[in-house]
Gaussian input, Z-matrix of N, CA and C with variables (Angstrom, degrees):
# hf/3-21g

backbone

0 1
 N
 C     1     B1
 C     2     B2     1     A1
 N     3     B3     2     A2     1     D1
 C     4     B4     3     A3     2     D2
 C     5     B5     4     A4     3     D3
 N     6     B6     5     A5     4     D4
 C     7     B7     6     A6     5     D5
 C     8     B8     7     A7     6     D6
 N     9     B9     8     A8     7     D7
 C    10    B10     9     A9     8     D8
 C    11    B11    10    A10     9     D9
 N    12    B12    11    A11    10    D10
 C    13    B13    12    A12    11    D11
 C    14    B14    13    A13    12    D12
 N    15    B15    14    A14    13    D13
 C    16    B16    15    A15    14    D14
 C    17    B17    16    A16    15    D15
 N    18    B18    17    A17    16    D16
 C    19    B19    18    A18    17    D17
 C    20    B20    19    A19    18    D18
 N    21    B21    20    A20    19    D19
 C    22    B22    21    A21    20    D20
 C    23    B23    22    A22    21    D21
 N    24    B24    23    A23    22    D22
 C    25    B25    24    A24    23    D23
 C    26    B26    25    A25    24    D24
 N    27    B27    26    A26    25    D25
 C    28    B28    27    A27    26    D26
 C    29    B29    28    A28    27    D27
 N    30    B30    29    A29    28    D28
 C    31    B31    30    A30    29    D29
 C    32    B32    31    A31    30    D30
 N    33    B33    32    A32    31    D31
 C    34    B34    33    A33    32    D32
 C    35    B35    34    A34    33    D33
 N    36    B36    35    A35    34    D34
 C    37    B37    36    A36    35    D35
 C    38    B38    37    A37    36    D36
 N    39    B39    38    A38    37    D37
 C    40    B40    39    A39    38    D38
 C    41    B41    40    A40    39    D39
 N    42    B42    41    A41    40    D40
 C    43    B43    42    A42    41    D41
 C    44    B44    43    A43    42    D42
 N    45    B45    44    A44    43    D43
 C    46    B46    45    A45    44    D44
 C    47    B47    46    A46    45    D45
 N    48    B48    47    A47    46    D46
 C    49    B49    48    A48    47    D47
 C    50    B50    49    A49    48    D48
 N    51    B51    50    A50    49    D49
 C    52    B52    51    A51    50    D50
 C    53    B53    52    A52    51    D51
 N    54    B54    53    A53    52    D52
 C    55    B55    54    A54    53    D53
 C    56    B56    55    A55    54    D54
 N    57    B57    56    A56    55    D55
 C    58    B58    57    A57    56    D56
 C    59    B59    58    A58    57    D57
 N    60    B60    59    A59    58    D58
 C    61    B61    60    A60    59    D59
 C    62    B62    61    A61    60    D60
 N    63    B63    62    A62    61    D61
 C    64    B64    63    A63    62    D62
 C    65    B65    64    A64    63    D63
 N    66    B66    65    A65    64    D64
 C    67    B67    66    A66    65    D65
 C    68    B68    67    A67    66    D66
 N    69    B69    68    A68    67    D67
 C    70    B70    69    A69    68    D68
 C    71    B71    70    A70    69    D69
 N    72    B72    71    A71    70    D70
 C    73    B73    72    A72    71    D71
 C    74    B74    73    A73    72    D72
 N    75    B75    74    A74    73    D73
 C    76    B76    75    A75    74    D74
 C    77    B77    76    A76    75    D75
 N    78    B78    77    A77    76    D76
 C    79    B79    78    A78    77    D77
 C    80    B80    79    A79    78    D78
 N    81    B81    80    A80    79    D79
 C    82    B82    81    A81    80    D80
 C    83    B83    82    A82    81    D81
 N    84    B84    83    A83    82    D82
 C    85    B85    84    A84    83    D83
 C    86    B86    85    A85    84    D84
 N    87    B87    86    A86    85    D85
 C    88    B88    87    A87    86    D86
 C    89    B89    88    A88    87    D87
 N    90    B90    89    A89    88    D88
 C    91    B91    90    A90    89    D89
 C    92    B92    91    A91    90    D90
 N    93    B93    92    A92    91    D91
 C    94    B94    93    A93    92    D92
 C    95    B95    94    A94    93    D93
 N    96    B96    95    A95    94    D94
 C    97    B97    96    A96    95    D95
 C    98    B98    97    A97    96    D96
 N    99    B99    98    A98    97    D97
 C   100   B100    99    A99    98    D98
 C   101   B101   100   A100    99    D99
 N   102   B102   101   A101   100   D100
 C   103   B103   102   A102   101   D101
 C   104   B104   103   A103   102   D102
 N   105   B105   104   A104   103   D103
 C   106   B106   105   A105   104   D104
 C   107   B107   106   A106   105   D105
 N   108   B108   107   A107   106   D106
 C   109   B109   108   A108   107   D107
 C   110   B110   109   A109   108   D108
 N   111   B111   110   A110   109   D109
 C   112   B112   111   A111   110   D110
 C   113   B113   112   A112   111   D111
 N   114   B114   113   A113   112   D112
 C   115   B115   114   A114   113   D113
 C   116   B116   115   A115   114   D114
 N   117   B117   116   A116   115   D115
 C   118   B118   117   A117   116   D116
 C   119   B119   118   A118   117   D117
 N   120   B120   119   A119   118   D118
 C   121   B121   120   A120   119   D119
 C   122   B122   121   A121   120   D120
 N   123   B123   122   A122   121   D121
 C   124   B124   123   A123   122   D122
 C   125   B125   124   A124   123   D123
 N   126   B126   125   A125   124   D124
 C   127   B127   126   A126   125   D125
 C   128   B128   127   A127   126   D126
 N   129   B129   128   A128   127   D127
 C   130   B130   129   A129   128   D128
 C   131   B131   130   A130   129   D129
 N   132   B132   131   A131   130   D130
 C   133   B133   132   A132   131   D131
 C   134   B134   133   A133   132   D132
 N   135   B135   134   A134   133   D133
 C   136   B136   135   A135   134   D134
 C   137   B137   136   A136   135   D135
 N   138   B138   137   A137   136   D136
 C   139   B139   138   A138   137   D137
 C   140   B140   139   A139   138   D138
 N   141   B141   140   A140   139   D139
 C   142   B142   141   A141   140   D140
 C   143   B143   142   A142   141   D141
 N   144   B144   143   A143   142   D142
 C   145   B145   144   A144   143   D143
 C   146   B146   145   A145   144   D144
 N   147   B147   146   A146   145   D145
 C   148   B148   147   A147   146   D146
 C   149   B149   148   A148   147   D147
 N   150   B150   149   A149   148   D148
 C   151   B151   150   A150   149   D149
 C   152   B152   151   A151   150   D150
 N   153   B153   152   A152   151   D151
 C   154   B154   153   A153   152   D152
 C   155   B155   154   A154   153   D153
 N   156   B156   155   A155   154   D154
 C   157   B157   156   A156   155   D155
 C   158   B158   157   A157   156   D156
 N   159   B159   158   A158   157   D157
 C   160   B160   159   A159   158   D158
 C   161   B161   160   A160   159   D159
 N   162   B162   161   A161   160   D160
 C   163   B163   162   A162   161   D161
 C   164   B164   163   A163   162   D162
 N   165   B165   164   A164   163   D163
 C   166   B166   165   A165   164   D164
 C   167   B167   166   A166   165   D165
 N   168   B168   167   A167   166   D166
 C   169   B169   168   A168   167   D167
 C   170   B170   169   A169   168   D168
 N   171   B171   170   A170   169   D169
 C   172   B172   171   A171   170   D170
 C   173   B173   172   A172   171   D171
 N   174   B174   173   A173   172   D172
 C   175   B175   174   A174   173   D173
 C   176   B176   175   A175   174   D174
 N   177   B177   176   A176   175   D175
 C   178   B178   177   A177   176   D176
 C   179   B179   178   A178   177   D177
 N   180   B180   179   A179   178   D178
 C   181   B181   180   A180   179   D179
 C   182   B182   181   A181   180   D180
 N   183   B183   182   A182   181   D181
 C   184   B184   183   A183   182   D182
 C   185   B185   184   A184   183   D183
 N   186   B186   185   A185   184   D184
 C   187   B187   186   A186   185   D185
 C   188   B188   187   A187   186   D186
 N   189   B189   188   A188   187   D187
 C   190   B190   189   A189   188   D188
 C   191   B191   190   A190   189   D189
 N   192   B192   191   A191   190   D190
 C   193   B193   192   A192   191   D191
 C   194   B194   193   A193   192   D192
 N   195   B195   194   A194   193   D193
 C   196   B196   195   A195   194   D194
 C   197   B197   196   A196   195   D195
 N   198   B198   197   A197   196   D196
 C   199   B199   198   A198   197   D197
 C   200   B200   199   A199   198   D198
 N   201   B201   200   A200   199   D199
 C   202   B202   201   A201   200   D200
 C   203   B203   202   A202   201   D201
 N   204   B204   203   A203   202   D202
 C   205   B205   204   A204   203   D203
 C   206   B206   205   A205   204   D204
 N   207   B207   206   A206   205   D205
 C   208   B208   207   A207   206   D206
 C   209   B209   208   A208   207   D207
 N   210   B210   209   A209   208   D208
 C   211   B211   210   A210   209   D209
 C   212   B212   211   A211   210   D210
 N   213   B213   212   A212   211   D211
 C   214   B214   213   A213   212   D212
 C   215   B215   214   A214   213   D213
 N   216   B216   215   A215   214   D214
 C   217   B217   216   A216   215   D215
 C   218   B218   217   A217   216   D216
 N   219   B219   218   A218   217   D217
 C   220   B220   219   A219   218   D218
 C   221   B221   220   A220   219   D219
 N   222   B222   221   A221   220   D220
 C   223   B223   222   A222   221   D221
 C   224   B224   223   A223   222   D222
 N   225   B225   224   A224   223   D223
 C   226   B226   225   A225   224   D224
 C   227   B227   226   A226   225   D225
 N   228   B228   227   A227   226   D226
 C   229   B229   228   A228   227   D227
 C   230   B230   229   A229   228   D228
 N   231   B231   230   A230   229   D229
 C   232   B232   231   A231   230   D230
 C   233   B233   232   A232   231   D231
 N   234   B234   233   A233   232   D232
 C   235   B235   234   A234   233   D233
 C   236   B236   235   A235   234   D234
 N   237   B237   236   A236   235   D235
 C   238   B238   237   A237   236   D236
 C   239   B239   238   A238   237   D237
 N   240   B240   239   A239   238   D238
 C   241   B241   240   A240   239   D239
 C   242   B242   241   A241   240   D240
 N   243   B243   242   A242   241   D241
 C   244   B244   243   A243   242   D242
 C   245   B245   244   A244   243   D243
 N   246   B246   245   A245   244   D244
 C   247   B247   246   A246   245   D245
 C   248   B248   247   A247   246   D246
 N   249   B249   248   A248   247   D247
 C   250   B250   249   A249   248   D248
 C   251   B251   250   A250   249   D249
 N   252   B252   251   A251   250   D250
 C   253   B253   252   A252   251   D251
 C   254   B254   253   A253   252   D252
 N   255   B255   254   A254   253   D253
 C   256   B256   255   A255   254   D254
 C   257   B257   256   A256   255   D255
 N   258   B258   257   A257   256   D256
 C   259   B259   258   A258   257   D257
 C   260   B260   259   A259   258   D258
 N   261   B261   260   A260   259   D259
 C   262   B262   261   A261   260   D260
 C   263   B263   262   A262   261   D261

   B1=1.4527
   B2=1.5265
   B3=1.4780
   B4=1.4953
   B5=1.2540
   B6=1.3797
   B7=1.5797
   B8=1.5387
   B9=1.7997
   B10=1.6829
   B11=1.6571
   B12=1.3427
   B13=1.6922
   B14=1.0515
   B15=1.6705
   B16=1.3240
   B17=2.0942
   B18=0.9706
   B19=1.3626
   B20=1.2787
   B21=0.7594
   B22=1.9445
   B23=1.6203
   B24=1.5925
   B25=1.6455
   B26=1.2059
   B27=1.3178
   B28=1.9817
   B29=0.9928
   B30=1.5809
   B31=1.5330
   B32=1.3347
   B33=1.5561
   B34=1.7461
   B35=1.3416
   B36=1.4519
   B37=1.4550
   B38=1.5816
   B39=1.4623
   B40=1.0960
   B41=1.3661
   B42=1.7117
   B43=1.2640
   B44=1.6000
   B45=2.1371
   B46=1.1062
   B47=1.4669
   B48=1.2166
   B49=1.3089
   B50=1.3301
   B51=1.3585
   B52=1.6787
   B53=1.3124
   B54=1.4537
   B55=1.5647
   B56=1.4611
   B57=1.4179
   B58=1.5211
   B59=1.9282
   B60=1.6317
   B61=1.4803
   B62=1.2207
   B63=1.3956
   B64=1.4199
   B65=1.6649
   B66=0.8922
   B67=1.5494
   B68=1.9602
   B69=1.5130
   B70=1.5551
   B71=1.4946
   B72=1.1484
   B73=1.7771
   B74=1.6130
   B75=0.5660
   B76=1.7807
   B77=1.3926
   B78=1.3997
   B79=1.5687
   B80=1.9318
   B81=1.5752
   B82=1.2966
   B83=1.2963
   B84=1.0332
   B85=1.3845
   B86=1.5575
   B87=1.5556
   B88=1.1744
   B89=1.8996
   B90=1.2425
   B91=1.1010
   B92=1.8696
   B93=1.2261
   B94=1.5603
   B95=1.1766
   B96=1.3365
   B97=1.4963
   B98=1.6886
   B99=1.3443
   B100=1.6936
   B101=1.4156
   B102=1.1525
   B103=1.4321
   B104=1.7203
   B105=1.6055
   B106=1.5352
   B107=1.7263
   B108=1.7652
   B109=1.3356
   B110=1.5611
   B111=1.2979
   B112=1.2353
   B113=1.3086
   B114=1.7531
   B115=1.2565
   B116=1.4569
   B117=1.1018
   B118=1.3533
   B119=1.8917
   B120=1.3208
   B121=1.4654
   B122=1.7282
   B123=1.1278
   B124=1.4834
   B125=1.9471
   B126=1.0996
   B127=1.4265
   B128=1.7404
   B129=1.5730
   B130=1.8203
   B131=1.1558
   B132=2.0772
   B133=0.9838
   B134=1.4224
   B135=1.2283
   B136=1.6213
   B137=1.3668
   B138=1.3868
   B139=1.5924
   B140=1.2592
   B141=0.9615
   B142=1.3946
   B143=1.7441
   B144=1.3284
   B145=1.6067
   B146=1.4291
   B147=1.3814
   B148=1.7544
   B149=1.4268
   B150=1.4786
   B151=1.2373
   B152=1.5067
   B153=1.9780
   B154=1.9399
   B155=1.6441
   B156=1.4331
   B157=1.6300
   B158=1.4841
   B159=1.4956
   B160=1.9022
   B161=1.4226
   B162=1.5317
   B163=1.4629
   B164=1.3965
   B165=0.9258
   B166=1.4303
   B167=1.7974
   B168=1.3688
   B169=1.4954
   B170=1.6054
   B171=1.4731
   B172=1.5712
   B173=1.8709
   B174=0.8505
   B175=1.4711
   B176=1.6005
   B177=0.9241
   B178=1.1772
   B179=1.6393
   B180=2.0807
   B181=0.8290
   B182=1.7132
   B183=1.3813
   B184=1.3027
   B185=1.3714
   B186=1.3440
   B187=1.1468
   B188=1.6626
   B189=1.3776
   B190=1.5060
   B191=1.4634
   B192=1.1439
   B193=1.4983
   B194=1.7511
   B195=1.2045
   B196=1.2805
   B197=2.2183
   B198=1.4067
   B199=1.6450
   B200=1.7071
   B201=1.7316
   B202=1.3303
   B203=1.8316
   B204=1.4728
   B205=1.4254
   B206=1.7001
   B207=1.5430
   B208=1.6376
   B209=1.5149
   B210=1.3489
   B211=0.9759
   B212=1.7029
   B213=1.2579
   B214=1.2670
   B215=1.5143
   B216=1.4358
   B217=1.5593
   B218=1.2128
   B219=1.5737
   B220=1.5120
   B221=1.3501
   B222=1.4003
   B223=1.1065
   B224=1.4418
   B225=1.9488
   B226=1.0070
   B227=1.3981
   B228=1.3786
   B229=1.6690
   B230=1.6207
   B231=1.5023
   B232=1.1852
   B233=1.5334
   B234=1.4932
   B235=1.2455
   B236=1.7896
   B237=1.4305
   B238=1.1641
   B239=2.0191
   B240=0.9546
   B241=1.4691
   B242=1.4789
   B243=1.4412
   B244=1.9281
   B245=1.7918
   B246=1.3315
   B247=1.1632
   B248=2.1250
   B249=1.1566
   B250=1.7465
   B251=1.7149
   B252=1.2789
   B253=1.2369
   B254=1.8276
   B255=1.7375
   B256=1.9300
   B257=1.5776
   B258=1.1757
   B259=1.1191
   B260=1.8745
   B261=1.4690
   B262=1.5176
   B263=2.0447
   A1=109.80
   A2=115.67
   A3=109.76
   A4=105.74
   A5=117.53
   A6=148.94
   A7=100.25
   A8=109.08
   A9=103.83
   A10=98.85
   A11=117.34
   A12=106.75
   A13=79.94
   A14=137.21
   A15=116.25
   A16=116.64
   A17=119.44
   A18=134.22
   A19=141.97
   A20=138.82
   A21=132.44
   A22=88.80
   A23=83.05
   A24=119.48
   A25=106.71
   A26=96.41
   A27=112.28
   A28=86.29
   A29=105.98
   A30=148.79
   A31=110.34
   A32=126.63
   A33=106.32
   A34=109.13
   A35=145.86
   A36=155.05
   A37=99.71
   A38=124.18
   A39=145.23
   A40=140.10
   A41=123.00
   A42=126.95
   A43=109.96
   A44=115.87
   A45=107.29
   A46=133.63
   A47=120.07
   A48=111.58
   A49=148.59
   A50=116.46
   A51=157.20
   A52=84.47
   A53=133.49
   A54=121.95
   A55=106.76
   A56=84.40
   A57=108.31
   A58=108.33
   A59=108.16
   A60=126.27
   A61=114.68
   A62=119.88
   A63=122.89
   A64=97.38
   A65=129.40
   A66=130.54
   A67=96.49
   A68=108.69
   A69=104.89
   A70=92.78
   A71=108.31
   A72=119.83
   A73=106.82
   A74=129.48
   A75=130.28
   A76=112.06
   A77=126.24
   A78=104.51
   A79=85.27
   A80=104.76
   A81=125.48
   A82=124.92
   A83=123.30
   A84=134.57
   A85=127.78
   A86=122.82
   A87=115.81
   A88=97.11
   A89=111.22
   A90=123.05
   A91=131.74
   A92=109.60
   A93=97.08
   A94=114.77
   A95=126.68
   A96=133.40
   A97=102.24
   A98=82.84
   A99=96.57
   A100=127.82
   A101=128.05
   A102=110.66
   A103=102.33
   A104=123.80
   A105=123.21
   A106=86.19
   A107=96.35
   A108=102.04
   A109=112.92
   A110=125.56
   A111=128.95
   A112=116.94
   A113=127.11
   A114=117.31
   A115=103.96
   A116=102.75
   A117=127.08
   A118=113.33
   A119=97.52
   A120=118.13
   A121=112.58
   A122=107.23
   A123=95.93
   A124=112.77
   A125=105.22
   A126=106.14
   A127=95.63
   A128=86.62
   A129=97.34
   A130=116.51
   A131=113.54
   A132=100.87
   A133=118.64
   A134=116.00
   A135=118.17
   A136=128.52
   A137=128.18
   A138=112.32
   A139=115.16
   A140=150.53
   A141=151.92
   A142=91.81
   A143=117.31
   A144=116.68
   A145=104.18
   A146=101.64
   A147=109.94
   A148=107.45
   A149=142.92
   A150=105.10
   A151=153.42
   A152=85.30
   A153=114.48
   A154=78.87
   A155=115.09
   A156=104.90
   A157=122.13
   A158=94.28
   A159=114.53
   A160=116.76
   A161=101.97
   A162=110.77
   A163=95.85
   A164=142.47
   A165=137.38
   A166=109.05
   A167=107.68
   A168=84.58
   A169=91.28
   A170=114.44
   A171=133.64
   A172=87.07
   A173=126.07
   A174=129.44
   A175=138.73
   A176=117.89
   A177=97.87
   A178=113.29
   A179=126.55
   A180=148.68
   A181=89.12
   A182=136.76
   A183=132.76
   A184=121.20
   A185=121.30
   A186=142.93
   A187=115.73
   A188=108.00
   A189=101.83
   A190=109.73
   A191=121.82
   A192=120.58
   A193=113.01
   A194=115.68
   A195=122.35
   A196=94.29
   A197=105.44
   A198=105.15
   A199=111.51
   A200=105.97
   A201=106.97
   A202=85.18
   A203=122.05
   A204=116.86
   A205=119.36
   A206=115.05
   A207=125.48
   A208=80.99
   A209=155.72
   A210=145.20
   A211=114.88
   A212=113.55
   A213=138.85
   A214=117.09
   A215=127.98
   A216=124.59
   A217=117.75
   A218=131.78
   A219=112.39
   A220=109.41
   A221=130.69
   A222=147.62
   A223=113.38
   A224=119.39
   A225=120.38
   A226=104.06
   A227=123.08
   A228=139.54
   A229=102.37
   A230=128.29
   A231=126.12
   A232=114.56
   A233=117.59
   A234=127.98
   A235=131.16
   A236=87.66
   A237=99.47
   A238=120.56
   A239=118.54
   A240=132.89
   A241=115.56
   A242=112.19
   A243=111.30
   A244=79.80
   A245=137.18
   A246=138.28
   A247=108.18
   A248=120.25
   A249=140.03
   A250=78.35
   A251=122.65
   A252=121.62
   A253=103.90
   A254=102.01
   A255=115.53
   A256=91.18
   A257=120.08
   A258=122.35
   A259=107.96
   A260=106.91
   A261=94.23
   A262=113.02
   D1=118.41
   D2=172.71
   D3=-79.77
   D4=141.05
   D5=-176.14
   D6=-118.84
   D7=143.78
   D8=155.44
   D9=-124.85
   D10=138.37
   D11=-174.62
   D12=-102.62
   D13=157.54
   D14=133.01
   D15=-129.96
   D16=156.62
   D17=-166.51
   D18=-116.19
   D19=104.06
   D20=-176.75
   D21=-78.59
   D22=167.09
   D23=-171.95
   D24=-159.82
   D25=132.29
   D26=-173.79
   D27=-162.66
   D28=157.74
   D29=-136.92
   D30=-110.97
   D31=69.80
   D32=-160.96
   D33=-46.43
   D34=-45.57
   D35=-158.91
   D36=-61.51
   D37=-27.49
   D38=-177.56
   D39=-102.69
   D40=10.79
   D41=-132.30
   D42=-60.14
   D43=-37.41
   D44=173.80
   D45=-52.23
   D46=-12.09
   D47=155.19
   D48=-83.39
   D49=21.29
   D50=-167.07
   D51=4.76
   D52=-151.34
   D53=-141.24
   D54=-84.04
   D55=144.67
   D56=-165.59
   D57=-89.22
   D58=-44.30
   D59=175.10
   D60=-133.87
   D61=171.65
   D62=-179.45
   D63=-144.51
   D64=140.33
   D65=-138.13
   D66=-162.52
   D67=134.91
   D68=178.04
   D69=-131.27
   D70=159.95
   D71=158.89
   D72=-101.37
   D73=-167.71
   D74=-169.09
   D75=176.18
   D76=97.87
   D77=169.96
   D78=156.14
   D79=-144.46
   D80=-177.76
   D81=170.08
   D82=124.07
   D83=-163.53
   D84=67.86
   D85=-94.65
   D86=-170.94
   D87=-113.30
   D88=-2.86
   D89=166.42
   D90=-98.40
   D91=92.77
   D92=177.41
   D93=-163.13
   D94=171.46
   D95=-162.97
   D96=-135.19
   D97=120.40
   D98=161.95
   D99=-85.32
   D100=121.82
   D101=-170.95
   D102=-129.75
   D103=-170.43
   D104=-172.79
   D105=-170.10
   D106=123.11
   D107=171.77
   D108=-74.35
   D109=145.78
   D110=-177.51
   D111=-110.79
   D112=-147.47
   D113=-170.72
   D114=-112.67
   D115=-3.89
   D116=-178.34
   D117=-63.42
   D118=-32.93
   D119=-172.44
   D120=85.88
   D121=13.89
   D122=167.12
   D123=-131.65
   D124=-167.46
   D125=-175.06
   D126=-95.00
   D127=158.54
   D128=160.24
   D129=-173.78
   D130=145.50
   D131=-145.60
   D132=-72.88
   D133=-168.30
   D134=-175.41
   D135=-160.60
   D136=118.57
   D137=172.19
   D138=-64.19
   D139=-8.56
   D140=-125.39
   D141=-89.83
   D142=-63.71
   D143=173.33
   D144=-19.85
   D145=-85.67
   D146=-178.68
   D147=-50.36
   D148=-61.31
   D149=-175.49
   D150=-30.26
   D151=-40.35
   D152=-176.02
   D153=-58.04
   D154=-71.67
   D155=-143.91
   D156=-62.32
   D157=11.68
   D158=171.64
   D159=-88.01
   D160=-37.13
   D161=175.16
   D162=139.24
   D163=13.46
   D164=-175.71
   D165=-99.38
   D166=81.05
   D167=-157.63
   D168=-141.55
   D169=60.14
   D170=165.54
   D171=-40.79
   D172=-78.82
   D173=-178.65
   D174=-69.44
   D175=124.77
   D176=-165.33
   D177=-112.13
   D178=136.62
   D179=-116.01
   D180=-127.00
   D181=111.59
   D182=138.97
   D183=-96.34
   D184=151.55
   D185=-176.57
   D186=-81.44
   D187=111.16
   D188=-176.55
   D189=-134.68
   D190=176.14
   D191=-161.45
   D192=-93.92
   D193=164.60
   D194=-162.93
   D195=-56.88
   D196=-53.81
   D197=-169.33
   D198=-43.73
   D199=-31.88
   D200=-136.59
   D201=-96.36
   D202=-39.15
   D203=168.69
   D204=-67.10
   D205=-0.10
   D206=-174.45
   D207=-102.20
   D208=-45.10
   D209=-152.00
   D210=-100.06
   D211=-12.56
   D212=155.50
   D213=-66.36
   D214=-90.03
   D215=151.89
   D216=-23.08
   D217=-45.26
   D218=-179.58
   D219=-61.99
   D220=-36.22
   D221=-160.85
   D222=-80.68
   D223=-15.50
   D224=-171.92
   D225=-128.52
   D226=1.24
   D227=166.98
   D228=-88.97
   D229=-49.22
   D230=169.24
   D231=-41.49
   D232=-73.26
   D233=145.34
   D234=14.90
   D235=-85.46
   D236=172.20
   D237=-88.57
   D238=23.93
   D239=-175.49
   D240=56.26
   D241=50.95
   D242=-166.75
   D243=-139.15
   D244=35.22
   D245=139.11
   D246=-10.54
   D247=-70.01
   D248=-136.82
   D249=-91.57
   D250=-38.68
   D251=-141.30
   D252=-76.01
   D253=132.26
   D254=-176.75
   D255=-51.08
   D256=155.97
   D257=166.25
   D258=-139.39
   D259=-6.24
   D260=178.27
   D261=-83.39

């Protein structure tokens, strides 16, 4: 079954800067792709998922729903003038 999780990440040491990344998993089971939207306006991939769940987790990662990370990026593509720009 393909699944997309996707996640914010913020900086406890840092809180005024509320999310720092926005990060998806993509896939299912032994197959999947981690990715992290950039400034670029598109995705790319990333260990970073797997690192946290190693212990590497300077940041810490909640789980939020597909609307609420689309409503985030619009908000941070506007922003940065990448409004037009594909982002899947």
């Amino acid at each position: 079954m393909n699944r997309t999780t996707y996640y914010f990440a913020t900086n406890p040491l840092l809180p005024e800067k509320g999310v720092i990344s926005v990060f998806r998993r993509r896939g299912g089971g032994v197959q999947t792709t981690d990715e992290v939207f950039s400034r670029d306006g598109r995705w790319h991939t990333t260990d970073y998922l797997h690192l946290y769940r190693l212990g590497h987790d300077d940041d810490d990662l909640v789980e939020v729903s597909e609307a609420e990370a689309d409503a985030l990026i619009d908000t941070w593509t506007r922003a940065w003038g990448l409004a037009d720009k594909e982002r899947k």
